[in-house]
N, C-alpha and C positions, 0 to 999 in steps of 0.2 A: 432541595437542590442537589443535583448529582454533582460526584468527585471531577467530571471532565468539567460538567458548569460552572463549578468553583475555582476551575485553574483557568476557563476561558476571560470569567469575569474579573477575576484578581490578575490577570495578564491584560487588559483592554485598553489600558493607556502606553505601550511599548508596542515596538513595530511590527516584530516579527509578523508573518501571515499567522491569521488566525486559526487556520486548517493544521500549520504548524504545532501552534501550543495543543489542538488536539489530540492529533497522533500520535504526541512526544504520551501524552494522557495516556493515552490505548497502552502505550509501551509500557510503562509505570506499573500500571497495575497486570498488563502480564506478565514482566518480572518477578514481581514480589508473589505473586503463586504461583507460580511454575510449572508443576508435575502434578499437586496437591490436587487438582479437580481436572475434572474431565466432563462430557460431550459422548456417551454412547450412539457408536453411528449403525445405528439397525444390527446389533450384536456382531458387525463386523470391524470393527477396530474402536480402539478410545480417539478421541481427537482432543489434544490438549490445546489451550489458550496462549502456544509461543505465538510471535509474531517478529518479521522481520521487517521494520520499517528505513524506506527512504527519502528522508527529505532532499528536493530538486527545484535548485533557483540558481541565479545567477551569484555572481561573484559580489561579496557584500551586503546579499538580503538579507542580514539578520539570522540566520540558520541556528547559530551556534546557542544561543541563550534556551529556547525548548529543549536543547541536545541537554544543557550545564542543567535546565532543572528536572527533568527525570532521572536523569545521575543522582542529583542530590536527593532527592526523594527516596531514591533507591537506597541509598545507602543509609540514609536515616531509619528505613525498615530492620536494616541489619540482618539481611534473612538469605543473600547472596551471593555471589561473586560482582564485584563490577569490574566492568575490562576495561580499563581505558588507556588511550594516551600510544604512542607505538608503537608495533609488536607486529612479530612475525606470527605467522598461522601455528607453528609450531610451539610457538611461548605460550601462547592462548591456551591448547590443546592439554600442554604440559598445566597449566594458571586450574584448568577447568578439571584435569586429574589429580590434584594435590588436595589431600583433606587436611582443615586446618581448625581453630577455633578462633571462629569469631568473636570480636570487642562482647562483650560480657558472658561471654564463657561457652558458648552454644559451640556444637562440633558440625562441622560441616562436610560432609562424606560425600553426598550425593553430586553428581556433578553438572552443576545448573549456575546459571552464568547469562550475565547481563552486559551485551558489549556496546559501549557505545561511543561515538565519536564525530565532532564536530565537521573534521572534515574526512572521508572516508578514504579517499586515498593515500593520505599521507599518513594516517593510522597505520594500515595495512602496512607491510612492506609485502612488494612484489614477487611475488611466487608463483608459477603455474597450478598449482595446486591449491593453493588458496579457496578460492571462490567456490571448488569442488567440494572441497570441506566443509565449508561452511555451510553447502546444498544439501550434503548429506547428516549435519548436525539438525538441519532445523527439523528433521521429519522424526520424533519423539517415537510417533507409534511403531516405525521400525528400529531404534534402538533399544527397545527393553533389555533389560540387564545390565551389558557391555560392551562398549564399544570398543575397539582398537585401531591402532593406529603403529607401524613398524617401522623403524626409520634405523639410521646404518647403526648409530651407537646406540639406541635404547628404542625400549615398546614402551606406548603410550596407553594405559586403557581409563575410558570412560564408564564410570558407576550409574547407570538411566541418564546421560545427558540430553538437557533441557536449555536451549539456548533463546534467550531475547535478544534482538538488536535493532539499537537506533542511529542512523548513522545521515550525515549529512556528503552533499556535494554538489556540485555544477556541471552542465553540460560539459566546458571542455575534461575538467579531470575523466566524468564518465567514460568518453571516446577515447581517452587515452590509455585506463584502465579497463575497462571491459572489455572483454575478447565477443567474438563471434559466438563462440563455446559457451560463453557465460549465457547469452542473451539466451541464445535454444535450448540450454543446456540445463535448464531448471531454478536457476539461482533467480529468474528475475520475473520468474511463473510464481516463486513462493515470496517474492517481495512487494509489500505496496509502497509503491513508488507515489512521491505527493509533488508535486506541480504547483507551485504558487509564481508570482510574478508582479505581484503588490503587497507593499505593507498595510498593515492594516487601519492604519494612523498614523499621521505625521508627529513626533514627537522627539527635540532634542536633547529631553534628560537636564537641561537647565535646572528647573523647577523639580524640586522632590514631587514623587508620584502621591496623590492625591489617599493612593488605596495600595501603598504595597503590599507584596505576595505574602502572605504568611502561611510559609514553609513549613512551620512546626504542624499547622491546623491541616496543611495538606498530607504530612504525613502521618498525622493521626489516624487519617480511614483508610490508608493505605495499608497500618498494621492491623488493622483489625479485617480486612480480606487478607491479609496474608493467614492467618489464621485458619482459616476455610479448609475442608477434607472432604475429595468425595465427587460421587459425580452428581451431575445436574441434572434435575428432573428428565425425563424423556419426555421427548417429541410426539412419541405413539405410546399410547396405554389402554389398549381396547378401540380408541378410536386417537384421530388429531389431536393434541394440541391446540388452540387456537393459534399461538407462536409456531406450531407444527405445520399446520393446514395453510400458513402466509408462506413459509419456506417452502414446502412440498409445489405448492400452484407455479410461485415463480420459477423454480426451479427445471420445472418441466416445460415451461411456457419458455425461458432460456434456452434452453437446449432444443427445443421445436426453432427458436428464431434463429439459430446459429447455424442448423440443419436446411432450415428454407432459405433464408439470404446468404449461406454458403463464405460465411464469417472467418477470414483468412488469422490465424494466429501462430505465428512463428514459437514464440517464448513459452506455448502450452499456459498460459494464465487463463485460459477460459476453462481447461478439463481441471484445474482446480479452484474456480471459482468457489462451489457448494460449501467445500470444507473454510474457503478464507471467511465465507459470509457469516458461517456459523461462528468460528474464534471469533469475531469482532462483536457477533452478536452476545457470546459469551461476556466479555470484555466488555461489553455496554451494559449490559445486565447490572455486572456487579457494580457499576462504576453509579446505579441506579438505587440501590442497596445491597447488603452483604450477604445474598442468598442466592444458592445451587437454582436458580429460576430462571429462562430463556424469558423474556418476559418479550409481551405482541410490540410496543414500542420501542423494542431496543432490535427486534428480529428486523423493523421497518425501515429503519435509521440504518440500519447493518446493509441492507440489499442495497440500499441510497447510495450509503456512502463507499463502497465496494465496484458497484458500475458505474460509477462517475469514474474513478480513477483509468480505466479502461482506455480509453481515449488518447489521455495524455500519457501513458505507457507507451502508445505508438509513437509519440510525436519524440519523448524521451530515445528510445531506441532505433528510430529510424537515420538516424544519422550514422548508424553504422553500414548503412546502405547510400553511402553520401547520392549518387548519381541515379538512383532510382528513387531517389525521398521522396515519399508521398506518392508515387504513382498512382499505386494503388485506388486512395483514397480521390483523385482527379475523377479519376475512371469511374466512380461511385458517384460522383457528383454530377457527373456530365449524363450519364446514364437517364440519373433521377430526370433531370431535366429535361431529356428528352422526349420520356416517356409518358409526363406531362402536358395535359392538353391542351395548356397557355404555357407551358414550360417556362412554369415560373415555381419556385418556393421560397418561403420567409425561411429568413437564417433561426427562428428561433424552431421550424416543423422538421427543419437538416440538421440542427443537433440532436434533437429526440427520434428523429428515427434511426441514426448514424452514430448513438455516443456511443456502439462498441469500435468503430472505425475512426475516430477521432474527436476532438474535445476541442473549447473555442477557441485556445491557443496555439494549434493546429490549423485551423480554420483560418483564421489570420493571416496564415501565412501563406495561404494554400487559394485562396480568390484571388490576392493582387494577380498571382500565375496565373489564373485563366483569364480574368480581366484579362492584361495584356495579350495574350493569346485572341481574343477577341469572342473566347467561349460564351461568356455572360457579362451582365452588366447590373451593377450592384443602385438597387431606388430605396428613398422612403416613403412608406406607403404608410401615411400616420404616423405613427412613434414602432414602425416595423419595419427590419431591413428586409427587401425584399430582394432573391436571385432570380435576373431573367436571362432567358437566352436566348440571342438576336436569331429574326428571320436568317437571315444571311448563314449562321453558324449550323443552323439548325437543317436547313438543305444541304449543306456541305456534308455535314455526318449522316443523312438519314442511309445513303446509301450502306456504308457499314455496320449501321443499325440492322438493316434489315436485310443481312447478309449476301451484300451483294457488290460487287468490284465495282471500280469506275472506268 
């Protein structure tokens, strides 16, 4: 059983979403190796295993316990900085250039750093600058060496910094703290944003848990990737990979569909999709055993779980567009239907063709509006939702379909 299995399944009687205790997973173990290995990307840059994760739910889902148990993990590794608790960008900055020796004697120079926080805004303190920083810490492969940073009383430099972060929040903090700047701006191209909106079990903690976590067990294989040096097999050696040859197909096959359905992305997450898929595939890998090996089931799980998130990116950020929300994605629905010969499709053939445009919680919110509008009208057709769109609606629009005034 892999290290994420074992924290999914020792976690399965507590609420939190389950997608939750995985990510926090992913985080863990790129923490604890850091810089140590690498991803040669066709001899044009190393790509390391950071990752910046955000958890996104409502106020009171549980958030905070996956945030408290890859802290703890992390720190039982004893291998790196952990940041937590409030602080300004600058404390961090200063937290992440300071060499010290770590609980049993180990000296710690390099400056690599685990930030994490229940809830994200209240961590942070509010700085224009902030978020910029942080954008320009996660990208490893252009900080080789040193970093700096210059401010009125003192210079800040970074020795190879290598940042992980796990960080929690809610829509409204989101809106409140995320700038315009942020969203285009890179910080939320190189973050995977997680969406949950159910627990994953009702459970009041009454009752001792049947199977609690055992933390010691979990950080047992945590140390032993930490360990790890070096980079990871290649993708190409003469010929594919077979983990090579699943990356290379989709990858091209993405960028042809983005190319043809003309796939709108403000935040830039789609021109770095390639390299997110790969760190996770990384990060799945070892989480599988403690070897430099991309392996075919951790590259497949990697593409899966990477383009699901897509969707609910939009639905996350589109509130910073309150009065245009979702247009977009209306205009994409009404479209399909029209061009449809019964101008009908089941809700489950408009998520799969549309998960870079939106995701079902999104979707949710985005039919009652046309419903009311009188755009379509929602059947079940068996145990399938089905979207139609009435005669009546469908003469209304054909004219601007088919570019022509009324």
């Amino acid at each position: 059983m892999s290290f994420i299995s074992e924290v999914l399944k020792s976690h399965e009687e507590m609420e939190p979403p389950r997608t939750f205790w995985y990510w926090s997973s992913l985080a863990a173990i790129s923490a604890v190796v850091k810089d140590n290995i690498w991803l040669d990307r066709g001899g044009a840059y190393k790509l390391y295993p950071n990752i910046y994760v955000m958890l996104h739910a409502e106020s009171g889902a549980k958030k905070g316990p996956p945030v408290n148990l890859a802290r703890s993990l992390v720190k039982k590794v004893n291998n790196t900085r952990v940041i937590y608790g409030r602080s300004s960008i600058q404390a961090m900055v200063k937290e992440l250039g300071t060499a010290y020796t770590l609980p049993g004697g180990r000296v710690l120079a390099k400056s690599c750093g685990f930030y994490c926080a229940s809830e994200f805004t209240s961590s942070l303190v509010a700085d224009p600058a902030a978020i910029t920083i942080l954008t320009d810490l996660y990208d490893r492969i252009y900080n080789e060496g040193q970093w700096e940073s210059t401010l009125k009383m003192e210079k800040l430099i970074l020795k190879d910094p290598v940042l992980t972060m796990l960080v929690a929040t809610n829509q409204a903090h989101f809106d409140a703290f995320m700038e315009q700047k942020d969203i285009t701006g890179g910080f939320i191209a190189r973050t995977f944003i997680i969406n949950a909106s159910e627990e994953q079990t009702v459970n009041s903690l009454v009752k001792p848990l049947e199977h609690p976590p055992d933390k010691e067990a979990l950080a047992k294989y945590l140390i032993e990737m930490s360990t790890l040096q070096g980079p990871f097999e290649p993708l190409y050696n003469n010929d594919y990979t077979p983990s090579g040859k699943i990356f290379d197909d989709w990858y091209k096959e993405t960028k042809e569909y983005i190319k043809r359905e003309k796939v709108k992305d403000e935040t830039g997450t789609l021109n770095r999709i390639g390299d997110s898929v790969l760190k996770v595939a990384m990060l799945l890998s070892l989480s599988e055993r403690p070897e430099l090996v991309i392996t075919e089931t951790a590259m497949i799980e990697a593409i899966e779980v990477c383009t699901k998130l897509i969707g609910g990116l939009r639905r996350v950020t589109s509130g910073k567009n309150a009065k245009g929300s979702n247009a977009y994605q209306k205009a994409l629905i009404i479209e399909e239907l029209m061009k449809r010969d019964n101008h009908m499709i089941t809700r489950q053939q408009l998520l799969k063709k549309y998960y870079y445009h939106f995701d079902s919680l999104m979707l949710n919110d985005i039919i009652p509006l046309l419903e009311s509008a009188g755009y379509l009208v929602s059947e079940m057709h068996g145990s399938q939702v089905v979207y139609k769109m009435p005669e009546k609606a469908y003469e209304e629009l054909k004219p601007y379909y088919e570019g022509k005034m009324k």
